[in-house]
N, C-alpha and C positions, 0 to 999 in steps of 0.2 A: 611433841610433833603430832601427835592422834587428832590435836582438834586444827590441826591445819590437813593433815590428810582426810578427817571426817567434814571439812566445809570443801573440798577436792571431788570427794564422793559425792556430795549430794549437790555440789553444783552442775557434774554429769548427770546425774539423775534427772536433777530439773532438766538441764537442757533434750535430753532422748524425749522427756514426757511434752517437751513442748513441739520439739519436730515431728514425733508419729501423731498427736494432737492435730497441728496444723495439717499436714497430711493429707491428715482423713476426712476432717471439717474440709476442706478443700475439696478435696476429690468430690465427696458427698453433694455439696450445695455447685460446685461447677458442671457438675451432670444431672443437676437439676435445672439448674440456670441454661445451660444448653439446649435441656432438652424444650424447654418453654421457648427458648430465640428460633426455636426450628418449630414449632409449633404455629407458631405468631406469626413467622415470615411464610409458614404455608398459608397461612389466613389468610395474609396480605397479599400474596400472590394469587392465589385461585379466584379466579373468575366467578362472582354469584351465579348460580344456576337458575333457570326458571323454575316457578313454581307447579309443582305435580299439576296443580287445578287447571293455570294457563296452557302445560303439555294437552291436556287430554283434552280440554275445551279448542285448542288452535287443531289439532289430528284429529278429534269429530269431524269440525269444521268443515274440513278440509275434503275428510273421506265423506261425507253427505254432499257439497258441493259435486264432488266429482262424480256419485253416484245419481243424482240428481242430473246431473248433466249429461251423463251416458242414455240416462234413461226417458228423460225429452228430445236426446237426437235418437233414441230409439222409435219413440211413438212418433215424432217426427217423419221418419223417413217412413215407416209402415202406415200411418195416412196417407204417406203423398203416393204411396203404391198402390194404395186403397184406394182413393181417390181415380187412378190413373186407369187401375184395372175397371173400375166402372162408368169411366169415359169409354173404353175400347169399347165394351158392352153394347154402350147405348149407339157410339159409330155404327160397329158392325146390324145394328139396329135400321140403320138408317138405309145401311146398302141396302139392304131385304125389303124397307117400304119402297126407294128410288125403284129399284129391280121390278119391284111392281106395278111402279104407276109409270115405267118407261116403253115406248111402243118404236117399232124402227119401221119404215115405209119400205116399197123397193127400191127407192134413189140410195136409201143407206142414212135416210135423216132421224134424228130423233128426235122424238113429239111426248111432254111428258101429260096424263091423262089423270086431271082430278088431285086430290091435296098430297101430301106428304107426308100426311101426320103428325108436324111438329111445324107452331106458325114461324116460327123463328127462319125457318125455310125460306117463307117468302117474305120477310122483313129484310130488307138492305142492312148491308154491316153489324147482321146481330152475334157475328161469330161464329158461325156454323153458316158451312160453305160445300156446295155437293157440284163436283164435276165429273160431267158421264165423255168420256174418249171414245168413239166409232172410229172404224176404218175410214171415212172421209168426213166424219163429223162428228161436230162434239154439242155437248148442252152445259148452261150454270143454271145455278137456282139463283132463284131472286134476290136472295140476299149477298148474290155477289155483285149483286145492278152495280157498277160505277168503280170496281173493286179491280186490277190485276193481279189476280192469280197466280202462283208462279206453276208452269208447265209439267205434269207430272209425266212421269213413264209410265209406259204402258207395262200391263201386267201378262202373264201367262194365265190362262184360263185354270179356275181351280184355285192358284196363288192367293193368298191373303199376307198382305205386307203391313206391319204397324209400326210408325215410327215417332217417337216423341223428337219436341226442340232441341237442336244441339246449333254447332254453329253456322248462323247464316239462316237460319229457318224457325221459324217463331210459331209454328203450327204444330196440332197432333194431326198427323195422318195416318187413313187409314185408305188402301187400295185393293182392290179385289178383282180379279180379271174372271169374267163369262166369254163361254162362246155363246154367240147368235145364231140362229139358223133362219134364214129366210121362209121364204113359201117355196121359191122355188129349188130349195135345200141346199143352199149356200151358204156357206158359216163365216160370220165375218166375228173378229173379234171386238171387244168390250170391255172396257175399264173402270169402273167406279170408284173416284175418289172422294172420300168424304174426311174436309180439312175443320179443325178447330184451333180456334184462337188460345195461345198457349197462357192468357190473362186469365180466362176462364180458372181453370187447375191453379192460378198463382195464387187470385184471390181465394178460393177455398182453400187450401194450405194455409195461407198468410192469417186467416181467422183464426184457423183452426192451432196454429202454433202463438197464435196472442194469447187466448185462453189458457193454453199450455203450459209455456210460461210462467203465465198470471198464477195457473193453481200450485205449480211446481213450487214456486216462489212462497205463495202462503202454506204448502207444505213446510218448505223448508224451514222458516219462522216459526213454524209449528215443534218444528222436529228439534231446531235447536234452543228454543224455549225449554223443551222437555227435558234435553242432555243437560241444562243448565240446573234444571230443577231437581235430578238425581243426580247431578255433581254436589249438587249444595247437600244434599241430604246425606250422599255418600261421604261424602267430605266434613260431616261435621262432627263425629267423633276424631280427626284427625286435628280439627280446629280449635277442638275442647284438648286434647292432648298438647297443642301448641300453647294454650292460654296457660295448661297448669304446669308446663316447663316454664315458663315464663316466668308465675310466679312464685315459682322454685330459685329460676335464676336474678330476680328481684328481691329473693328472701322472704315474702310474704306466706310460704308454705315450707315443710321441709320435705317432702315427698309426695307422689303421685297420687292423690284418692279418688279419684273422679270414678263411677261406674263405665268402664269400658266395653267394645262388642268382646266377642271371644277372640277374634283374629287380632287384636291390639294385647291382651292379656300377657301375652309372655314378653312384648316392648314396658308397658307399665313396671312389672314385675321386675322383671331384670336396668332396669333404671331406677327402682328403687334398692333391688341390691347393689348395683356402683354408687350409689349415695351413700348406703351404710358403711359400704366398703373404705371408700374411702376418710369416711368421717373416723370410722374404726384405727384405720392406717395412720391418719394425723394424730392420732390421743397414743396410739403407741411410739410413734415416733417423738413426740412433747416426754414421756414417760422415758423414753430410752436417752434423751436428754438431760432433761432430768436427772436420773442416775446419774451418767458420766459425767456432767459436773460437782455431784455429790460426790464421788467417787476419785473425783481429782482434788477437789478440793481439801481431803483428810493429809493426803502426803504431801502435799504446799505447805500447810499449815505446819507437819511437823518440819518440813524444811527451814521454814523461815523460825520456827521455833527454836531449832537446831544453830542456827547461825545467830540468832540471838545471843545463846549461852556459849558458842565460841567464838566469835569474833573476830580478832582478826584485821590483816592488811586488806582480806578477799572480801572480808563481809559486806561490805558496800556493792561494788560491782554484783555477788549474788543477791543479796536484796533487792536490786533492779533487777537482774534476771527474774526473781523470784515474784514481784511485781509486775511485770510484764507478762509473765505465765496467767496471773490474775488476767490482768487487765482484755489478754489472748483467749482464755476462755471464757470470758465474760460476752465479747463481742462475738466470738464467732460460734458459741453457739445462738447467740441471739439473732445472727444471720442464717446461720441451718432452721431456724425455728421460723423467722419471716419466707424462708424459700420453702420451707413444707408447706404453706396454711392451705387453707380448702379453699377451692376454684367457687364452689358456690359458697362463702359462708354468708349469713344473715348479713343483712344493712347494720351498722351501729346509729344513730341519732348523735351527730358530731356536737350538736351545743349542748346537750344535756352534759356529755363528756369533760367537754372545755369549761363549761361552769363548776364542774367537782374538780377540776385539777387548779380552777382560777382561787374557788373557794381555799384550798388548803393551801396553798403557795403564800396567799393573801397570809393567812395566821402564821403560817413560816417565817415571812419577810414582814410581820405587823409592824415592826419599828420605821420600817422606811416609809408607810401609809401610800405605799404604788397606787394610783387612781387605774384600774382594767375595764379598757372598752372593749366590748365584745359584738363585732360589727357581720351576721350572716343571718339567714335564715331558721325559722324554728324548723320547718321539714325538712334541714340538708341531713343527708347520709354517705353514708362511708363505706362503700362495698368490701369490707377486708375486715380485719381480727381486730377485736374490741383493743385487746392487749396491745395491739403495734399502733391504733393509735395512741392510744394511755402513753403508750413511750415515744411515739414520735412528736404528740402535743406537747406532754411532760417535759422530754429536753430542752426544748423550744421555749418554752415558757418559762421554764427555769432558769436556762442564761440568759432571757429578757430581765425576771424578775430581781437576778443578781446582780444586773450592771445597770440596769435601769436607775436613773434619781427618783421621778415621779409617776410617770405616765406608761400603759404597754400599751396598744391596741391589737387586737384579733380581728383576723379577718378569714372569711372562708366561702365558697361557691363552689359549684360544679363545674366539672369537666364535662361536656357533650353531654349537657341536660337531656337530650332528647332519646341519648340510647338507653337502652334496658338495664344497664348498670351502669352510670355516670361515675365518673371518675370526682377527683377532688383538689384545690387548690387551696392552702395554708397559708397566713403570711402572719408571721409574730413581728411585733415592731418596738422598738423602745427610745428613751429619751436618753439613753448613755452616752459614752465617751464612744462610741462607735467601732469599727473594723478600720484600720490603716488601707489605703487604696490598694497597698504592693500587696495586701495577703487575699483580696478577694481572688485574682486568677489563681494565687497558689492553693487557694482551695477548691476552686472549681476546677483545676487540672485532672485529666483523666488520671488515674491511678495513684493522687494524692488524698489524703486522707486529714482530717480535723484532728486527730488523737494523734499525727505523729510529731514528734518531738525537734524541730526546729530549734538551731541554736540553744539548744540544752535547757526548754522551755519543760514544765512538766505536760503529764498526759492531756490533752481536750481542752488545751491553752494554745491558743496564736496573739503573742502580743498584749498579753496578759488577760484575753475576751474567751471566757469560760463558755464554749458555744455546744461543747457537748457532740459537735460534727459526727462522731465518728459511728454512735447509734442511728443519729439521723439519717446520714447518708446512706448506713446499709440498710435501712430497713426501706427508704425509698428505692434504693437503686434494685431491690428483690420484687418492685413493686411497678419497675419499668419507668419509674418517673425519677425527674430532676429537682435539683436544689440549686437555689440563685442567691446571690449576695447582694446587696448594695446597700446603701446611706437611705434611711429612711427621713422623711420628711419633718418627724419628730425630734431628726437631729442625732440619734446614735443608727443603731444598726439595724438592718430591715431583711429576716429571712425569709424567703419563699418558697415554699415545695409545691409543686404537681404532680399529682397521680394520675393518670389514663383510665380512659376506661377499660373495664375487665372485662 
């Protein structure tokens, strides 16, 4: 009875090493997997922002515009006060000459004596208009020959009135009331008003604010010429910082070297410690891998060792178990190992690849004489682990190269050539006996798998087509991309994986 209680024991044994096993692999690579689907869908969601250059260049813009603008309705308005105040001037000017060359008789008439001092006086409609108010009589100057007037009021003696245009009235005026005293010492009163045409004051403004304008404006061109030209300058250690994440994230470098200012120095520096860091993180995480399959692998072994030399009604049934254990950590740490790899790793050269895997498959399978066409680009690349392609071509290839008669073709391109890491599209193809129709959905089913065991088929078998599914698929599905089936035009089966871009 010992070697039926002793294959008892060690088929619990297998079984605890394979649930805390899956467990953990589990746990590990689904809070990995998670945390990148929350990652990605923030990507997708957030809104691109503008760039730093376009903020400060549109908020210059903006605040010179508007300082520019304050600052020609400034000078603006203090011209046209300037301006105004030295019209009054020249008015008040004029009462003083009129006052002097005006004489009043004893009737109360007024009689003006000699020039004016300003010929514009006596030119008709030159704009400047002088009307003297007596107690029963009034005077114009000549240049109101032909003109109506409108009627001013009379002032108080002493009084000085000035009024610019508002509504209804298109003149400056200015009024001034004297008292007269006759000869026989009677005071009559006296009003001088001296009107100007409110065109005058527009046109010099209106010049004066064209100019204004005009210099503001090639100011302003001046001024943002200048902000552009210390944007560019300020901005160009941030441009070269851009270029060499770039070619970081291209693969073309593997950290920051460029001569930076001082104020960038602790961004270079601490971006090149997350690079280390994590590249550090990934070799120990491959290493801690590692082990635990070395480390699982001794006690399988004497298990299945163990049921070897006892045997048994159980042995069979443990043997699958014991098999499956295999099979179990084979695949899922190969899935923990594709959901660790590095965010930046190097590009691979994908044909150089698929030529060494064609080469050695070729001398594996020489007896069949397979003819491989190899149909892509010399410069395609592969943003991801040399290794996860080796094994996602490798599989691929391999169940072509086994169920094939004569012929495989390869084919390969980019995913969104145009981004900074283009993704990748695989298609292995062969002249076999092909995939039955009814297995292609059951393998493209969510949550169905190529390795699993339908109608008592062995592992990585549907239908007797060694397709190898079940590496392939986890190493794309850690990769965000899909895997397609159908009947290839060769006449057997035509696999296709896409990867996205990273």
């Amino acid at each position: 009875m010992r070697p039926k209680a002793g294959g008892i024991f060690a088929r619990k044994r297998a079984l605890t090493c394979k649930r805390a096993l899956t467990c953990t692999l589990n746990q590990a690579v689904a809070g990995n997997v998670a945390e990148q689907a929350s990652i990605a869908h923030d990507t997708a969601g957030a809104r691109r922002p503008f760039s730093l250059r376009f903020r400060l260049i549109l908020l210059a813009t903006l605040v010179l515009v508007v300082a520019l603008g304050l600052v020609g309705a400034a000078l603006n308005s203090a011209n046209y006060r300037s301006a105004v105040s030295s019209l009054q001037a020249r008015m008040e000017s004029y009462i003083y000459l009129v006052l002097a060359a005006v004489e009043m008789d004893e009737n109360g008439t007024l009689q003006v004596q000699g020039e004016l001092g300003d010929p514009r006086l006596n030119q008709p409609g030159s704009g400047i208009y002088v009307h003297v108010q007596g107690s029963d009589a009034h005077w114009d100057s000549p240049s109101a020959l032909g003109l109506r007037l409108p009627e001013p009021s009379r002032v108080a003696a002493g009084q000085l009135i000035f009024q610019e245009p508002g509504e209804g009235q298109d003149w400056f005026s200015l009024q001034y009331g004297v008292s007269w005293q006759m000869e026989d010492g009677r005071i009559r009163p006296v009003t001088v008003t001296i009107l100007v045409d409110a065109s005058e004051i527009e046109q010099q403004t209106r010049a004066f604010r064209l100019g204004l304008w005009r210099s503001l404006l090639i100011t302003g061109v001046i001024l943002v010429l200048a902000q552009l030209l210390m944007l560019f300058l300020g901005f160009r250690p941030l441009r070269q910082v851009a270029r060499d994440v770039g070619r970081i994230e291209s693969g073309q470098a593997p950290r920051l070297e460029g001569n930076y200012p001082r104020e960038l120095e602790p961004l270079a520096r601490n971006v090149n410690r997350l690079l280390e860091t994590e590249k550090s993180n990934q070799e120990r995480i491959r290493n801690a891998l590692d082990s635990l399959a070395h480390s699982l692998k001794t006690p399988l072994a004497v298990i299945q060792a163990g049921l070897e030399l006892h045997g048994g009604t159980a042995a069979k049934p443990m043997q699958d178990a014991a098999d499956e254990m295999n099979r179990l950590i084979a695949t899922r740490l190969e899935r923990a190992r594709a959901s660790a790899r590095r965010t930046l790793a190097e590009p691979v050269t994908v044909r150089a690849q698929l030529q060494r895997i064609l080469e050695s498959l070729q001398k594996v399978y020489s007896h069949k004489m397979i003819e491989a066409e190899l149909i892509m680009d010399e410069d395609l690349l592969f943003f991801g682990e040399q290794r996860d392609l080796l094994e996602l071509a490798g599989n691929m290839l391999d169940n072509a190269f086994k169920y094939g008669d004569r012929k495989v073709r390869v084919s390969a391109g980019a995913v969104e050539p145009d981004a900074t890491r283009p993704g990748l599209w695989l298609c292995v193809e062969d002249d076999g006996p092909g995939i039955d129709d009814s297995q292609w959905q059951h393998l493209l089913q969510r949550g169905i798998r190529g390795d699993e065991r339908p109608n008592g088929q062995a592992p990585g078998q549907v239908d007797g087509h060694g397709l190898g599914l079940a590496i392939v698929m986890e190493l794309v599905t850690a990769y965000g991309g899909e895997v397609f089936i159908s009947r290839s035009v060769l006449g057997g089966a035509k696999l296709r994986v896409e990867i996205p871009e990273s």
